[in-house]
N, C-alpha and C positions, 0 to 999 in steps of 0.2 A: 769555528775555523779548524780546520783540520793541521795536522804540524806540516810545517813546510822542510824539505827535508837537507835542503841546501847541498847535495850529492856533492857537487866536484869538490866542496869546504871538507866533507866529512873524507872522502876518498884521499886527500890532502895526510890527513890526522893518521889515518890508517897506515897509507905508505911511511912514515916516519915511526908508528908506533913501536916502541920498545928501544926505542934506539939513543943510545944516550946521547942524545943532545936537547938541549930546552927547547920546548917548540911554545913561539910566540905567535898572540894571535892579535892582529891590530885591527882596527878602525872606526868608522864615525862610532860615536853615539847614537847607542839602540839600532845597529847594523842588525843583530841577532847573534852577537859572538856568544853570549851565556846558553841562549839556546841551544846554538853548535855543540857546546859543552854538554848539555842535556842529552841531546840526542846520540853523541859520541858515548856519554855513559852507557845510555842504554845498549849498545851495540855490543859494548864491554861485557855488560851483563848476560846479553845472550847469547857471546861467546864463551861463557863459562867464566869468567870472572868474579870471586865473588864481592857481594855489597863490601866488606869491613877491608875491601884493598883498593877502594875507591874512596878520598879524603878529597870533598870540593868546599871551597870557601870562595864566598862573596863577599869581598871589603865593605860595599855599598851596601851590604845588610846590618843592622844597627846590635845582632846580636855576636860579629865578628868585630866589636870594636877597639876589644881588649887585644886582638893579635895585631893590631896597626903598627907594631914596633918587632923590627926583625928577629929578637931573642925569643919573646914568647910565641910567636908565629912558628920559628923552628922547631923549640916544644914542644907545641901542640902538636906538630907533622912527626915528630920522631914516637911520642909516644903511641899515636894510633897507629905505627908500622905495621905489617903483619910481617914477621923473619921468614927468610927463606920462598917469598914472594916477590912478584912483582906490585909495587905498589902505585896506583895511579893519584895525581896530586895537579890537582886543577885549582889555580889561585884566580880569581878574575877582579878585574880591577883591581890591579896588586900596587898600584901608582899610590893608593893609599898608605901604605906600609913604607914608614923611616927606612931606610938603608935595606928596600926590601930584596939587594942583589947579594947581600951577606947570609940571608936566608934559603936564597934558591940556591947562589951557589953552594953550599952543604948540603942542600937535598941534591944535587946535581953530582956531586962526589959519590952520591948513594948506590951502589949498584943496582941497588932493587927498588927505584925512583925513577917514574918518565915522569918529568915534570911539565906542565902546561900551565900557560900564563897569560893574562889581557890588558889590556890597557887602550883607553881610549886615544890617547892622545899622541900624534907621531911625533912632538919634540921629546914624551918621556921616551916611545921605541927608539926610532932611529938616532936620534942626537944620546940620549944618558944612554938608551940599551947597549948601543953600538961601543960604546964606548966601556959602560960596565962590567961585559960580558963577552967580548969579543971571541969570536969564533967559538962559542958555546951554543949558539942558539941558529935554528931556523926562522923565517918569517911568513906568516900565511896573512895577507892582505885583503881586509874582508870588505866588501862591497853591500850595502841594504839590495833589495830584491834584483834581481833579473824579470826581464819582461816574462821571460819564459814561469819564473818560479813566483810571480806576480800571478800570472793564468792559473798556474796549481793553485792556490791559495782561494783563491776566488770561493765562493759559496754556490750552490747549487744551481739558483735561479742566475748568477751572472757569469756562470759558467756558459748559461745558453745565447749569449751575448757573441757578434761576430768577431773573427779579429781587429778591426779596424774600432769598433766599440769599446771593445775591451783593453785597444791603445791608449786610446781619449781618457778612458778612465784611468791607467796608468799615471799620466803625466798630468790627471787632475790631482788624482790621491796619494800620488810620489809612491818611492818603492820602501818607503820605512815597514819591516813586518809587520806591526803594533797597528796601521793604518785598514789593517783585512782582520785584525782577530776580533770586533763585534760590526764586521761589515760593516765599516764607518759610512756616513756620507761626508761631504765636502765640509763643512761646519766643522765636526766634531775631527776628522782628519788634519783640518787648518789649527786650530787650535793645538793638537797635539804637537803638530811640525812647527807650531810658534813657541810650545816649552823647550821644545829640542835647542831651537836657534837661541833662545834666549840664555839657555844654560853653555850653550858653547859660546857662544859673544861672552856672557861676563864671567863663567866660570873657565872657562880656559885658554879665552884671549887677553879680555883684559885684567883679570889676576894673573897671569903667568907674565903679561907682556908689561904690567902696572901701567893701562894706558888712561888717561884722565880724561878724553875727548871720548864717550860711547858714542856721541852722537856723530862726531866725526867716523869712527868707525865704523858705524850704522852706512854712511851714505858713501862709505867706499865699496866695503857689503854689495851694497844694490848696484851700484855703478859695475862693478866688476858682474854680478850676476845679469844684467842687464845685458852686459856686452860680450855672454859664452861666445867661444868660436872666433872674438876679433883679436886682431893683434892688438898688443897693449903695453906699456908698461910703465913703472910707477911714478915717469917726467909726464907722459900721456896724463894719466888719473892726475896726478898733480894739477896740471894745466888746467885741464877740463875743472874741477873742484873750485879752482881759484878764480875762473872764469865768473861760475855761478857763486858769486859771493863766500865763497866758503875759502877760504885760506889754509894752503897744506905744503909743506914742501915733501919735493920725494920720499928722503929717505925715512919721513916718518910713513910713509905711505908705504914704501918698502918692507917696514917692522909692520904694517897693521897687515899687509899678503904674510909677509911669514906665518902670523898666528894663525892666518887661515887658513893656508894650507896645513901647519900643522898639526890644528884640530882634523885635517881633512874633508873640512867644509867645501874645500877646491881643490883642484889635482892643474900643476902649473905643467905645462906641455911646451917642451925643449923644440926647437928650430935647427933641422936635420938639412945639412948640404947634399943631396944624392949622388951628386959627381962626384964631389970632391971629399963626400964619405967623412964627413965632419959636423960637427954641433957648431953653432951658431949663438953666442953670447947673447944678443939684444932681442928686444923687443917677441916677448912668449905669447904662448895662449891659455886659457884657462876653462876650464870645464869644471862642472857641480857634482855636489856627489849626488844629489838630490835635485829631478826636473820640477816635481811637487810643490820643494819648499821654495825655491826659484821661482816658478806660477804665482806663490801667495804671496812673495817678497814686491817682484814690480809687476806693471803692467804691460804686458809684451803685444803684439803687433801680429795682426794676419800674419804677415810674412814671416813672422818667425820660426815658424814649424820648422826648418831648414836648421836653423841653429839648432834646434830642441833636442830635432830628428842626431845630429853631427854629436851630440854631443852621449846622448845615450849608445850610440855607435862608439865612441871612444870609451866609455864605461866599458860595454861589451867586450872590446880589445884587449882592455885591464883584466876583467874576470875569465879570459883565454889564457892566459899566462902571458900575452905580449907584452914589449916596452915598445910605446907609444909617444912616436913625435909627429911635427908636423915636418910634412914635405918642404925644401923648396928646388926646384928646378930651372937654371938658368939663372938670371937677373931680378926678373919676376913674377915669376912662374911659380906656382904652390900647388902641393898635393896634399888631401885636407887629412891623412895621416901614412906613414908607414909604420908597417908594426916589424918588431924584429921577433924572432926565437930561434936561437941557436945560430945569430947571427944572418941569418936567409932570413931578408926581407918582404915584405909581399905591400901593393900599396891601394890604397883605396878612396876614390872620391864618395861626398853625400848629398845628394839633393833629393827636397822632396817629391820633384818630380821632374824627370825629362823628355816629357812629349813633346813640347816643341822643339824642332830644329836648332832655331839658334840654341835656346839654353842646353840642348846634349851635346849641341859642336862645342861649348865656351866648356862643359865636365867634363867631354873628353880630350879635347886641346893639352893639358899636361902630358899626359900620359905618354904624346907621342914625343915630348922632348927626353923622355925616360929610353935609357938604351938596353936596359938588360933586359931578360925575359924571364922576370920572376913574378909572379901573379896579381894579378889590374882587377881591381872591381870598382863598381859603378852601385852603391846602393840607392833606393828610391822609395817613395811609396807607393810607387804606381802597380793599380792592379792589371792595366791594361798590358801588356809588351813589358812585364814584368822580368821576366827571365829573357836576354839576349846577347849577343855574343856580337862584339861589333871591335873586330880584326886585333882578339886575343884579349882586349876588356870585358870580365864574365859581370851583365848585370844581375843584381839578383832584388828581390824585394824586401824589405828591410824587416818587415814584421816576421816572414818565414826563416831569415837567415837566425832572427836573434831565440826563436822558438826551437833552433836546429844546433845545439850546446855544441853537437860534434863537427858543424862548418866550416868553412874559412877562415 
């Protein structure tokens, strides 16, 4: 496999470069952030940088196991300085290292120090970073593949695969990088994405959360990944759980979604008033970071493409730089998201197809209770009347939009 080169991650890194403030870099397990790091070296390099002012360390490597404590960690970083340079200092998995903001921060006082940082897991970013480091640091949110950067990756012979083939295989093989670098098949992929979930279930939900029920945690897992796209929330799953023999009350159900969203297993998607230009406390939605490992977890349904299709479309929204909620319009009315940037909204239904009449009247019915005229899409996967335009709703077809970085 060839490297995949993750452009908008790397153009990210660049716009920031040199600039003193810490640039973090978050997300699931095995996204490709160390990658990113690779690949950002090299760019380093053949900009004229040289090798001995580039200092990268991986915690997770058994030969970095003596810097796991913030004193000798800084030592190591001060002595290989180069003076009178810029020195670049890439810590990954730095969640390993005691009091490892006592370290950054003093390389961060450095003048001749950009410092870069990762960490898997979003209660060490958002909750301790946020708090450790305040107003020091940037955040670049990293996503495992895009459709688009799934197709580059591909191999030779599945390169000559259609698009609609080459989706199948998407949302068979999930977009873990790791799942294209010996052209896995579905076997050897499933397995891979079952060490992934396993290490995030017990290594960073239930040690960080001390939860004693996996198995309950297990079958909230599926229930939630089962139901991407529905509204929900943790008296729902409770209900439902206690229904089928399983006994939960909420608020332990509440602490077992925290942990998952903040391994980032799930991304919880807030409930947006349009009129009245307000978030909406109850009842959220929830999307995967992963359609693949979701596939191998339950068994889903003909009809679910709809959800699958919904739900890689709000990944997509995330890796544009948007913040992503769900619509609602009127009493009860829903638009299945609006994205915001820079405040200007624009908003977007998903189905997997709207050839019949009724189901395009029942997609576009929202739309018309929406009073502003800020940009309406209609995504599908229809290859037939793919592209149409029906009174200022632009539809578009869902595989070419997410294949077009520079789109909607």
């Amino acid at each position: 496999m060839h490297r995949i080169e993750r452009e908008e991650y790397l153009k990210w890194l660049l716009r920031h470069r040199d600039k003193q403030i810490i640039k973090v870099v978050t997300g699931v397990r095995r996204c490709g952030k160390s990658t990113l790091f690779e690949i950002y070296c090299d760019h380093l390099l053949e900009s004229g940088i040289l090798p001995e002012q580039i200092i990268a360390i991986n915690f997770e490597d058994i030969e970095y196991e003596d810097l796991q404590n913030y004193r000798s960690l800084y030592k190591y970083v001060k002595e290989r300085l180069v003076p009178d340079k810029m020195n670049y200092i890439f810590l990954d998995e730095i969640q390993h290292v005691e009091q490892y903001q006592k370290a950054v921060d003093s390389l961060f006082l450095r003048e001749n120090c950009d410092v870069y940082i990762t960490g898997s897991n979003a209660y060490f970013m958002s909750g301790e970073l946020a708090t450790l480091l305040t107003g020091r640091y940037v955040e670049l949110s990293m996503l495992p593949l895009s459709f688009k950067e799934f197709c580059q990756g591909l191999d030779e012979e599945r390169k000559k695969l259609t698009l609609n083939e080459k989706f199948n295989l998407y949302i068979l093989l999930g977009s873990f990088p790791y799942v294209l670098k010996y052209h896995y098949g579905l076997q050897e992929a499933r397995e891979y994405m079952s060490g992934i979930y396993n290490t995030i279930l017990l290594n960073d939900i239930v040690r960080r959360f001390k939860i004693a029920d996996v198995n309950m945690l297990e079958a909230v897992t599926k229930f939630i990944l089962f139901n991407i796209g529905n509204r929900t929330s943790p008296t729902t799953i409770a209900n439902t759980m206690t229904s089928n023999q399983k006994k939960i009350d909420p608020k332990t159900v509440d602490r077992y979604i925290r942990g998952l969203t903040d391994s980032l297993l799930f991304y919880e998607v807030r409930r947006y008033n349009i009129k009245g230009k307000e978030f909406l406390t109850t009842v959220n939605k929830y999307y995967t970071t992963d359609i693949g490992m979701r596939n191998m977890l339950v068994k889903g349904k003909e009809s679910d493409v709809g959800h699958i299709l919904e739900n890689l479309v709000y990944l997509e929204l995330k890796r544009r730089g948007y913040e992503v909620y769900v619509g609602q319009v009127g009493r009860d009315g829903e638009i299945d998201f609006v994205s915001m940037k820079d405040g200007i909204p624009s908003y977007y239904q998903v189905a997997e197809t709207t050839l019949e009449e009724k189901v395009l009247e029942r997609e576009l019915a929202p739309f018309k209770k929406i009073e502003d005229n800020y940009p309406k899409y209609l995504i599908t996967l229809d290859d037939i009347f793919e592209e149409m335009n029906y009174n200022g709703v632009q539809k578009l077809n869902a595989l070419r939009w997410m294949m077009d970085v520079g789109g909607s």
